[in-house]
N, C-alpha and C positions, 0 to 999 in steps of 0.2 A: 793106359799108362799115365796118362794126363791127371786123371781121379784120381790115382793111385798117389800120385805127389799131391794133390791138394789136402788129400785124407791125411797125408802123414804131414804135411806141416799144420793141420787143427789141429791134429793132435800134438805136434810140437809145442803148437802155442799154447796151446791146454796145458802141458807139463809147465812150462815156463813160467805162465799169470800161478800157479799152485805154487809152483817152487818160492817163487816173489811173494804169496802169499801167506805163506809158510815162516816163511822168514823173519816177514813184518808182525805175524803172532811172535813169534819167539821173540823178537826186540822188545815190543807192548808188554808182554810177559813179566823179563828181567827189568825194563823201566817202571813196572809196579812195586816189583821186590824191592829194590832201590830206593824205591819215594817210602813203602811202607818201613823202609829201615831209619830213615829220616824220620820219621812220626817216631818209631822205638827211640832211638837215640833221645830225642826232647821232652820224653814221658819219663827216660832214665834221670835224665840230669832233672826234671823237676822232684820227681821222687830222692833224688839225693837230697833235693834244697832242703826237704820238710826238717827231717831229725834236728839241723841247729835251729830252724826254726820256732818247733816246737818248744826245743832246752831255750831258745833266749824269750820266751814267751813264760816259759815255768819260773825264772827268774823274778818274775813280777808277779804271776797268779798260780801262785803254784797252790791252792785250793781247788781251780777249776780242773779238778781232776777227771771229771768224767770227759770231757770236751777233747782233752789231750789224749785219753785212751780212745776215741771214736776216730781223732785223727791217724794215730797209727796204725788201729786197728783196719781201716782203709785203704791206709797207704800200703801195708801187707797185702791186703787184696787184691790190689789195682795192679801190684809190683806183680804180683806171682800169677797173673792172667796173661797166658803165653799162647792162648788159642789163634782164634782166627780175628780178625778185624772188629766185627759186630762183639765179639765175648771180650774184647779189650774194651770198645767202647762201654757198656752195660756196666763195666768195673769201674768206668772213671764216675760216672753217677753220685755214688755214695762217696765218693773219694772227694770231688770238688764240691759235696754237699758238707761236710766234713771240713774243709779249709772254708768255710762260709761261718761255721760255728767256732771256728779258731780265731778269725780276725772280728767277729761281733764281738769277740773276749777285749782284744786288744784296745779295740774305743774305749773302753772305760779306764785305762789307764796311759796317761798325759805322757807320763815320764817315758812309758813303754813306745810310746810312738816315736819320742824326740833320740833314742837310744841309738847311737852310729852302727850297730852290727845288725839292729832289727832294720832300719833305713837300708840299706846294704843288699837283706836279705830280700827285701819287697824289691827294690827295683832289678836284681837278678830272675825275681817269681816274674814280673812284669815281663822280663825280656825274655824267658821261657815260653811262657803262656804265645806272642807275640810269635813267637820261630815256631811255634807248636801248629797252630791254625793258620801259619802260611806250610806247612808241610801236607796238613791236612787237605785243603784246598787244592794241592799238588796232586796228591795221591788220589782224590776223585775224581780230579777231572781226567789225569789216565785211567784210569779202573772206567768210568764214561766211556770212553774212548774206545778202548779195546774191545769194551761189552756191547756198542754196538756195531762191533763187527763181528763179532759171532753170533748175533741173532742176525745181521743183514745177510740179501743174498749178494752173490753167490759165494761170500768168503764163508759164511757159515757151514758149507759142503766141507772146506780144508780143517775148521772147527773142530765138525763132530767126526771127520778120519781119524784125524791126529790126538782126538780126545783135551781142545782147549775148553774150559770150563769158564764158567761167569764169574768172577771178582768182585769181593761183597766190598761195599764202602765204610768205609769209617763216619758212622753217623753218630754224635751225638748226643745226650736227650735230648728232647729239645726243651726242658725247664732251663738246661746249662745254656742251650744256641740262643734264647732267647735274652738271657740275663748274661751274657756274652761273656768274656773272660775279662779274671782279674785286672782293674783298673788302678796304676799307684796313684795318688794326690799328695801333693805337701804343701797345698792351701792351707791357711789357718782356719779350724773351722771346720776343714772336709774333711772327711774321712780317707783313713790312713788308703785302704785298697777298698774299691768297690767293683760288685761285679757287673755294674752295669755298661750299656754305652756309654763312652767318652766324649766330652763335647754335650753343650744344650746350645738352645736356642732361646733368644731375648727376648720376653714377654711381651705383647702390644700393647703400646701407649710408654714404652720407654724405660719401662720397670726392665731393669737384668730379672735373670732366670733364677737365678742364687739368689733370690730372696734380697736384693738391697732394696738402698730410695729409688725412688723414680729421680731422671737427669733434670736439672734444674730448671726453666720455662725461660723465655725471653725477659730482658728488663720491661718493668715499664716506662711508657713513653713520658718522659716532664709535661707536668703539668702550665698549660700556659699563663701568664701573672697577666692580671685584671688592665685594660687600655686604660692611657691615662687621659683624661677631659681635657678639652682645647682651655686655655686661659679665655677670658669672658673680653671684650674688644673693650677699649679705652686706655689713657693710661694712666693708670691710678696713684695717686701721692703714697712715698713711701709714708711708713708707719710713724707718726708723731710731728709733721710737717703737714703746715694748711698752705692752702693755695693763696697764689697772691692775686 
């Protein structure tokens, strides 16, 4: 009889660490769906920004026809990839390749840069970009998460009963992770949006990194003025007076 209870509370416990197990898939599950609807949402509203974009951009180059049709034709693409994580990523590629050859347009015209609706539209793209790759960031490191618990033991037994599956991450190119996302500037001189890192560092020997002077050196020290000779001993008759 003794056995006979110890058997059934293993296997109690057994049912319970599964039941617990089980669970905690399902939560990781819906915490994925979640983060990845956060990524959709910030990919929607930048795909909104583009179209005035582009029109307050045509206002000034409205020649640079082909540039404006690579952009849209893009943005169409990127918009209508509705699959899985990885076929969204692959979409954005050509799409933030595309807004790279829209604002190389932009530099070349002064007025376009100084324009309060285009100013407006960058730093809303800024603060997109910005919520987009801390959503990202979110999203893998659950999809991480969860995915090594279904290859780990022993949660990977409740896994593969229940049929939980592996979670693709949202990666990147990595041309785009390297050349990081759009950066606003309204230095004089910089450029409007870049897509590089933000921030440099100052050259050695004092030079800034932007290209200025180098900071000014120490004074120099005064020069000291020549000692003056003792008078010679005696004391000598003023000038035009003889002695008596």
């Amino acid at each position: 009889m003794t056995w006979l209870w110890i058997v059934l509370g293993v296997v109690a416990l057994l049912v319970i660490l599964g039941i617990v197990s089980y669970n905690r898939f399902v939560s990781q599950r819906q915490l994925i769906r979640d983060s990845w609807a956060n990524i959709d949402t910030e990919l929607r509203r930048r795909y909104d920004l583009i179209p005035n974009l582009v029109e307050t951009v045509k206002g000034y180059a409205a020649h640079e026809r082909q540039v404006f049709e690579n952009v849209t034709r893009a943005r169409a693409a990127a918009a209508a990839a509705t699959g899985s994580p990885a076929e969204q990523a692959a979409a954005e590629g050509p799409f933030v390749a595309a807004l790279r050859q829209l604002f190389a347009v932009v530099e070349n015209y002064p007025e376009l840069k100084a324009n309060q609706n285009f100013l407006a539209l960058q730093a809303e793209l800024s603060n997109t970009e910005d919520r987009l790759q801390t959503a990202r960031r979110f999203y893998n490191a659950n999809v991480r998460d969860y995915n090594r618990r279904v290859q780990s033991f022993p949660s990977n037994t409740v896994a593969r009963t229940f049929s939980f599956k592996e979670e693709e991450f949202f990666e990147i190119p990595d041309a785009i992770r390297e050349a990081g996302p759009p950066q606003v500037s309204f230095a004089p001189g910089a450029p409007s949006v870049s897509f590089g890192a933000p921030g440099g560092s100052p050259a050695p020997g004092g030079t800034p990194a932007s290209g200025g002077a180098p900071a000014p050196g120490p004074p120099a020290p005064p020069v000291p003025a020549p000692p003056v000779p003792p008078p010679p001993p005696g004391d000598p008759s003023p000038p035009g007076q003889s002695s008596s």
